[in-house]
C-alpha positions in Angstrom: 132.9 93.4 106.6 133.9 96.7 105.1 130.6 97.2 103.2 128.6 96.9 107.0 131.2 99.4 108.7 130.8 101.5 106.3 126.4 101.6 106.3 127.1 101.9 109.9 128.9 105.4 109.2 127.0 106.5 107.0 123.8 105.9 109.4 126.1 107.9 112.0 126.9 110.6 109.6 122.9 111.2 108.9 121.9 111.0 112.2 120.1 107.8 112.1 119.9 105.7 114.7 122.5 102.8 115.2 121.1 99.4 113.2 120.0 96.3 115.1 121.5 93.7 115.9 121.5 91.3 112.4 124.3 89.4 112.5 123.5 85.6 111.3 120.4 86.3 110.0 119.4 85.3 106.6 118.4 87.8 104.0 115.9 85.2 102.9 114.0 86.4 106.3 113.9 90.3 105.2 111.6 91.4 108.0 113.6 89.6 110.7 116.9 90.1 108.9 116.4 94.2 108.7 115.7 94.0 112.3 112.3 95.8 111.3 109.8 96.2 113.3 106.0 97.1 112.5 106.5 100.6 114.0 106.5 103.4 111.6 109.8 105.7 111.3 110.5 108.2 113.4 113.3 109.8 111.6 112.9 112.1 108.6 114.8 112.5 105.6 118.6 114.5 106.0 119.1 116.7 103.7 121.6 114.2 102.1 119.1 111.3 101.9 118.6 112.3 98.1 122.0 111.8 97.1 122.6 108.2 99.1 119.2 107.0 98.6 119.9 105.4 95.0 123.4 104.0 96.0 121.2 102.3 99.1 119.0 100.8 97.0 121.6 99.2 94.6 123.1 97.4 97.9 119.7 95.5 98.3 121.3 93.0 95.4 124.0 92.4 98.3 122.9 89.7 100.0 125.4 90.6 103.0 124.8 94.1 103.3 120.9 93.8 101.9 119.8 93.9 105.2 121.1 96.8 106.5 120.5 98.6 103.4 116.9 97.9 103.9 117.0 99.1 107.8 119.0 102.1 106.5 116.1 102.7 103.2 113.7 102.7 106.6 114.9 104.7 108.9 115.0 107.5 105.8 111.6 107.7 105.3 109.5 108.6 102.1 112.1 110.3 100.8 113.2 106.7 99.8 109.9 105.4 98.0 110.3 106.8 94.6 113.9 105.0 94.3 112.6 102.0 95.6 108.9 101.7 93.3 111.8 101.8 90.5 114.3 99.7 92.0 110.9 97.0 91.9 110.8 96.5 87.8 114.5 95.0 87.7 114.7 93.0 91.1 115.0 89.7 92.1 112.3 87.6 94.1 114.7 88.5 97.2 115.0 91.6 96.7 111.7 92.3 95.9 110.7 91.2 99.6 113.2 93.5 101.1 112.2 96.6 98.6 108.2 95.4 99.7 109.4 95.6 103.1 110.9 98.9 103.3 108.0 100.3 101.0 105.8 99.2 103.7 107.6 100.6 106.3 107.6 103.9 105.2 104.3 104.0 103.2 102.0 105.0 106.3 104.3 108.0 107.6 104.4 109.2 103.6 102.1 112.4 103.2 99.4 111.3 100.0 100.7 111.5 97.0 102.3 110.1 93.7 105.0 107.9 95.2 102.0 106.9 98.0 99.9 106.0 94.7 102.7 104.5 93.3 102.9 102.2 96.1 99.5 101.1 96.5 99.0 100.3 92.9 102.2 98.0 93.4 101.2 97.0 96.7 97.7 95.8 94.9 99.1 94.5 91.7 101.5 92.1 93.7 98.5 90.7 95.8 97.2 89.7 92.0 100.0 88.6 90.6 101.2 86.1 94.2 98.0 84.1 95.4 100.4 83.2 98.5 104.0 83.1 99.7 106.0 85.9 101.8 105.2 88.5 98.9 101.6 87.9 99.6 101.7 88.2 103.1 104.1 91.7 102.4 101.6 93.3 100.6 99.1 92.6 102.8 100.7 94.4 105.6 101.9 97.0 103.3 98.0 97.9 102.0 97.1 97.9 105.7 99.6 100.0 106.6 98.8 102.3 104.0 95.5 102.8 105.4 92.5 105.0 104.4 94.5 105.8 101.1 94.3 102.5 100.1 90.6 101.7 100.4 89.5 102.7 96.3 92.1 100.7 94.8 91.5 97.9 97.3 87.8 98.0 96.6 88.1 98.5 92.2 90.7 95.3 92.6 87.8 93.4 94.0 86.3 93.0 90.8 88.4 91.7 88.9 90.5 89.5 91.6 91.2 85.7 92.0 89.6 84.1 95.1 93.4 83.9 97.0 93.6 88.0 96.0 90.3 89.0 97.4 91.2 86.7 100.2 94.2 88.8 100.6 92.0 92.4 100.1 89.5 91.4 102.8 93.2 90.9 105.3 94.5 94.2 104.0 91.3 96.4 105.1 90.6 94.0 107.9 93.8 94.8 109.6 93.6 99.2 109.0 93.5 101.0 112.0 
């Protein structure tokens, strides 16, 4: 629709490159459905990323256009995580896969810092709080993706972790490069 054209433009207008293909693909599948893959992003912020960033994020409650949004979120970079750590308190399960998604995505190009901590923590505190499921498994790759910065808060959650969350920790180190 109108809402898709108009993402499309926008990702023209920044210099992004062009979405994948997603048409017919379920938002329930975020990873699949934001044509995501477990590359890291190769394009930086624009200097209009700031100012379309929030507006992107609200669009993740669209389940039409979530999708894209999420691709778009992406291909911005960490420019993108401290609206999307905040967009995390108020969303749905749904969108909270697509928001751990795009977290993950651009986590590992982000240079160290608060929105990186930020992220972790989050990244950390949803392996505690989901023993299994898609948001498990999304953490998981996000922690690993966000490598050597992650270790501390992977090891001090150790202690105080269920069995499926230390389960969870051990994938999440096991899988760093």
């Amino acid at each position: 629709g109108e809402g898709r054209l108009a993402l499309d433009g926008l990702r023209r207008i920044l210099g992004l490159p062009p979405p994948r293909a997603t048409a017919g693909l379920s938002s329930s599948e975020p990873r699949a459905a934001a044509g995501l893959s477990s590359s890291k992003p190769s394009v930086g912020p624009s200097p209009h990323a700031a100012r379309i960033i929030p507006g992107l994020v609200t669009l993740l409650k669209d389940s039409e256009l979530a999708p894209r949004a999420c691709e778009t979120l992406t291909a911005l970079g960490p420019a993108a995580l401290p609206d999307l750590l905040a967009a995390w308190k108020s969303a749905n399960v749904s969108e909270r896969l697509l928001i751990l998604t795009a977290t993950a995505s651009v986590v590992g190009a982000a240079p160290v810092g608060r929105p990186v901590e930020d992220a972790i923590a989050l990244f950390v505190e949803t392996l505690k709080d989901e023993p299994s499921g898609r948001t498990h498994l999304l953490a998981v790759d996000a922690l690993a993706k966000a490598g050597p910065p992650a270790v501390p808060r992977l090891l001090a959650a150790l202690k105080d972790a269920t069995p499926a969350a230390r389960c969870g920790i051990a994938r999440a180190l096991g899988k760093m490069e």
